[in-house]
BAFI-3210 file (N, C-alpha, C; in Angstrom, 3 decimals, decimal comma, padded with zeros to 6 digits):
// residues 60
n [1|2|3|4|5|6|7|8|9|10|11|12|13|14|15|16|17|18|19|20|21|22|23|24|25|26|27|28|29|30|31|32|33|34|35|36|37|38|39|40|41|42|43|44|45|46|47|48|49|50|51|52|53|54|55|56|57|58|59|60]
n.u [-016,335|-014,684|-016,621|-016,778|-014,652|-013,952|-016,514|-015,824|-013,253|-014,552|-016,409|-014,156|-012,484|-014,768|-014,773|-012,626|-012,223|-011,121|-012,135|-012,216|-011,563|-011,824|-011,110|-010,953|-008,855|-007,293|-006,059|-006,023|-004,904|-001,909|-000,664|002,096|003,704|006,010|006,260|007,799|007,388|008,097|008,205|009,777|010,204|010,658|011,983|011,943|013,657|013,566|016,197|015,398|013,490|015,721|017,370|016,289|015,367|018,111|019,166|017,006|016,952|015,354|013,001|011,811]
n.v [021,945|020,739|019,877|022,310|022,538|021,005|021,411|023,818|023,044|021,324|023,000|024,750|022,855|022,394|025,084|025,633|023,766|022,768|023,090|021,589|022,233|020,801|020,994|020,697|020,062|022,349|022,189|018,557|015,674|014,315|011,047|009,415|006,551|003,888|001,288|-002,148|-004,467|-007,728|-011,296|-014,848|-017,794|-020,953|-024,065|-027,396|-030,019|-033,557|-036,053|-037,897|-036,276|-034,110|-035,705|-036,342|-034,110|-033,075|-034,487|-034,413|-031,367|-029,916|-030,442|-028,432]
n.w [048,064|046,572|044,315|043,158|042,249|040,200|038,694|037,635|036,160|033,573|032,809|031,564|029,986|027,971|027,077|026,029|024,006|020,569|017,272|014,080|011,006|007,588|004,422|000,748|-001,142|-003,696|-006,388|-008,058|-006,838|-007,161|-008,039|-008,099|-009,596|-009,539|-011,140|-011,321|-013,279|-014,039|-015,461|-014,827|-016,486|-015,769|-016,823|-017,298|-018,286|-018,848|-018,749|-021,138|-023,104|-023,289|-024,745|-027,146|-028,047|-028,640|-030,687|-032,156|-033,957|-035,255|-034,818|-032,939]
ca.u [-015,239|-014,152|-017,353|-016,995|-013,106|-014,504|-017,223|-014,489|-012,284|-014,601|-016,189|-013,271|-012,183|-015,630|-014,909|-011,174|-011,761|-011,052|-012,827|-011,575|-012,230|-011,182|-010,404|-010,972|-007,540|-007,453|-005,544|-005,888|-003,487|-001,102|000,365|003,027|003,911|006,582|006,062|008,399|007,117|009,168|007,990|010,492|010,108|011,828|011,279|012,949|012,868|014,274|017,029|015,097|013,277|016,377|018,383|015,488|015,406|019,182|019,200|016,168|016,735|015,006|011,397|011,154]
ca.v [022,644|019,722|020,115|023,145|023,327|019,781|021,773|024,850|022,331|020,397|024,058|025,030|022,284|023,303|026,290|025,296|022,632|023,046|022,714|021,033|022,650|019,739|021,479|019,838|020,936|023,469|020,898|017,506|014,927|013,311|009,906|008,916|005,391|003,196|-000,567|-002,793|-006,387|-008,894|-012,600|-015,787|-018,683|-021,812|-025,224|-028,493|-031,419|-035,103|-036,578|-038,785|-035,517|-033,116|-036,029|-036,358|-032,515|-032,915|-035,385|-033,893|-030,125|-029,464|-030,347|-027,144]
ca.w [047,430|045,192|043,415|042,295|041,315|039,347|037,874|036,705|034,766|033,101|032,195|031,172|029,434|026,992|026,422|025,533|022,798|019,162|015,867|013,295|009,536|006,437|003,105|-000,076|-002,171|-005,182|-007,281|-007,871|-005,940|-008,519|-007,398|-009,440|-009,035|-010,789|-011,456|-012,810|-013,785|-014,511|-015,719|-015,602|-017,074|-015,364|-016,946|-016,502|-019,160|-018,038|-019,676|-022,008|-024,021|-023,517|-025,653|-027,788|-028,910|-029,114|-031,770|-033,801|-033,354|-036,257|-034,359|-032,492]
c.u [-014,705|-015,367|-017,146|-015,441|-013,603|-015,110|-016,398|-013,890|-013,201|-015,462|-015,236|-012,511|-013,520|-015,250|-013,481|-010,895|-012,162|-012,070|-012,075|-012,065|-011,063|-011,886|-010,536|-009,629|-007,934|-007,279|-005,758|-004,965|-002,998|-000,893|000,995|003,630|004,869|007,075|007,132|008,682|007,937|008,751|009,833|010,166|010,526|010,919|012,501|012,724|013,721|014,980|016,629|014,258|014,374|017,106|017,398|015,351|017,204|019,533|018,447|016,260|016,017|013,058|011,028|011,801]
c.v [021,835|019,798|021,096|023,511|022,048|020,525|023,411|024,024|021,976|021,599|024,791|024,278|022,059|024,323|026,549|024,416|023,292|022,595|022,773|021,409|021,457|020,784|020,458|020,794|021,626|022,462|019,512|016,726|014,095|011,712|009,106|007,585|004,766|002,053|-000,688|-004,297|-007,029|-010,392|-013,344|-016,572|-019,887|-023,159|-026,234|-029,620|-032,531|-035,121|-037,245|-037,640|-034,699|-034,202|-036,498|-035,259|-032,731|-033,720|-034,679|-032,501|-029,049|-029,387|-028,974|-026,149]
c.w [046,238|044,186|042,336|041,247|039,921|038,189|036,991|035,543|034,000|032,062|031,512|029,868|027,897|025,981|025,550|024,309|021,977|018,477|014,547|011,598|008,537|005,467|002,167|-000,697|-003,439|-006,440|-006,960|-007,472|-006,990|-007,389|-008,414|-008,705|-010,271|-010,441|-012,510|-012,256|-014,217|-014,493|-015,726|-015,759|-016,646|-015,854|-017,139|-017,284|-018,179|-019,159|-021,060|-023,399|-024,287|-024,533|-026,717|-028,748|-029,063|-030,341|-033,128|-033,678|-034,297|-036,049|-033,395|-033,189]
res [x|x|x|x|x|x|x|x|x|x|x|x|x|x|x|x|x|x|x|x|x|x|x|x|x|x|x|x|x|x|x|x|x|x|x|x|x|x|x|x|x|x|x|x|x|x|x|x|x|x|x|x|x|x|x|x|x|x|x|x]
***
């Protein structure tokens, strides 16, 4: 008896599953994206060039 209720579901469970149809779209897929870059710069002299350029400020 367990055989056969076994062999019902698993029949059943056949005749019950889906199929899956994929679609290519009409239109093309946009993807709009918006970047925003930003560089900084960080630099660091020693005392002995920063009073160096302060004296000659005419070299850079």
């Amino acid at each position: 008896m367990r055989r056969l209720i076994l062999m019902g579901a698993i029949g059943a469970g056949g005749l019950l599953g889906g199929c899956v149809n994929v679609t290519a779209p009409d239109k093309p897929i946009e993807i709009n994206l918006n970047i925003n870059i930003t560089q900084q710069v960080v630099y660091k002299l020693d005392g002995q060039a920063k009073s160096l350029i302060d004296e000659n400020p005419g070299v850079f």
